[in-house]
C-alpha positions as CSV (number, residue, x, y, z in Angstrom):
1,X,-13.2,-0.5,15.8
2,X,-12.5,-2.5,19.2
3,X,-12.6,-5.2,17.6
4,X,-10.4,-4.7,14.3
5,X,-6.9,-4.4,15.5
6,X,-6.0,-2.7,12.1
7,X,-9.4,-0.2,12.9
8,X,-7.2,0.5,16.2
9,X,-4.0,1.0,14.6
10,X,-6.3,3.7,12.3
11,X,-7.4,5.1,15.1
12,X,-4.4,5.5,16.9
13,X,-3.2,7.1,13.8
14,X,-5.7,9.1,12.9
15,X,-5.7,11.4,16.6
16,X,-2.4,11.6,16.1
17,X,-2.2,13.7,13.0
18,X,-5.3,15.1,14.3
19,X,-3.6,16.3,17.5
20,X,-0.8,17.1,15.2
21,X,-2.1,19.0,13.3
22,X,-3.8,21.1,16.1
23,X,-0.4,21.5,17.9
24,X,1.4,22.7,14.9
25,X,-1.6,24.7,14.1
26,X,-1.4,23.6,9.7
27,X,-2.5,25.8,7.1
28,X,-6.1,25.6,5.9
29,X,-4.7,23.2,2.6
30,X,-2.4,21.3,4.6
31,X,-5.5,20.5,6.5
32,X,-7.8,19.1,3.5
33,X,-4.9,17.0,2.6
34,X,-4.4,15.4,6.1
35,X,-8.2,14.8,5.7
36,X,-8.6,14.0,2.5
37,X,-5.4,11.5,3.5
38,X,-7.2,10.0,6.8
39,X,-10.8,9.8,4.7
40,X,-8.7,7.5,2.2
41,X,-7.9,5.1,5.0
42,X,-10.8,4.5,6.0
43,X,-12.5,4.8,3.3
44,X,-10.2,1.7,2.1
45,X,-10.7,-0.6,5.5
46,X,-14.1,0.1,5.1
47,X,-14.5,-1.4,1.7
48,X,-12.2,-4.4,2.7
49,X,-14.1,-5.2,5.5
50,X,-17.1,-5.0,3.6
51,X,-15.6,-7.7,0.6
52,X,-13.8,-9.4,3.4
53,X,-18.2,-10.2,4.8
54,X,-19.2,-10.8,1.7
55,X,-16.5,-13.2,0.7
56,X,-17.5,-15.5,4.3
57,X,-21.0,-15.4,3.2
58,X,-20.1,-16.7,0.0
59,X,-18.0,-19.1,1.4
60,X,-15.6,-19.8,4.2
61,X,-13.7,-22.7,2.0
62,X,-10.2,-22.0,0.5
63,X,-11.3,-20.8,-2.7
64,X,-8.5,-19.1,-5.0
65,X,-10.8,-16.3,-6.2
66,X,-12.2,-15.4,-2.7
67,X,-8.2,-15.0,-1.8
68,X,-7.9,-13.1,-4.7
69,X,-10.1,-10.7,-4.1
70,X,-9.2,-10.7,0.0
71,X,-5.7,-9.7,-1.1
72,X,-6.8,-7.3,-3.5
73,X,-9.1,-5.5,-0.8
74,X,-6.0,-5.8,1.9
75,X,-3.5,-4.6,-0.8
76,X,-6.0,-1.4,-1.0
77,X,-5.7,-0.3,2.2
78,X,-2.1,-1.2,2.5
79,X,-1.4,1.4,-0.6
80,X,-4.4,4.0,0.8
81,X,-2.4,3.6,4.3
82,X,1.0,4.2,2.1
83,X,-0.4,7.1,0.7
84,X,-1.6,8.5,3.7
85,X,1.9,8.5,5.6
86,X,3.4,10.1,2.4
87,X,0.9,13.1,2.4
88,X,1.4,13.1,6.3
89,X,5.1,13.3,5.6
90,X,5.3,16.2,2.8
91,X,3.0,18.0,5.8
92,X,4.7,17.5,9.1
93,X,8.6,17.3,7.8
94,X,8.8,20.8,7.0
95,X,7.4,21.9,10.7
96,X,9.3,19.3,12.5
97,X,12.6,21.1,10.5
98,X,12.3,23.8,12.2
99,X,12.3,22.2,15.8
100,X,15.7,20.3,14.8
């Protein structure tokens, strides 16, 4: 993680809806959601770093089917990360309404 500035940015995220989530004290469901939500993301940069080491063993050369498959990996945690802030969303608007 201290080295993966995207890891960090996870991170960072990831105590925040924690802390959150605490604070606001969310129901039991809106809890597996935000986990289920966090799990996804990295889950996702997991995987991607995982093709991302395999690719450079293969080969570190520009080859259009190891960028292929980079971008497809990046593009998963990009829409897992998407996802994520959504669910986060549909949670946290309703209690942050109430504040406002």
């Amino acid at each position: 993680v201290k080295n993966e500035h995207n890891a960090q940015v996870h991170a960072l995220a990831t105590a925040l809806v924690l802390i959150l989530g605490a604070v606001f004290k969310v129901s039991a469901t809106e809890w597996c959601i935000l986990l289920l939500a966090i799990s996804l993301v990295w889950i996702s940069e997991a995987l991607n770093t995982a093709i991302e080491y395999l690719c450079d063993l293969v080969t570190t050369d520009d080859h259009p089917l190891i960028k292929k498959a980079k971008d497809l990996a990046a593009a998963a945690v990009l829409m897992s990360a998407a996802t994520a802030v959504t669910l986060g969303l549909i949670v946290f608007l309703p209690i942050l309404k109430t504040f406002f």
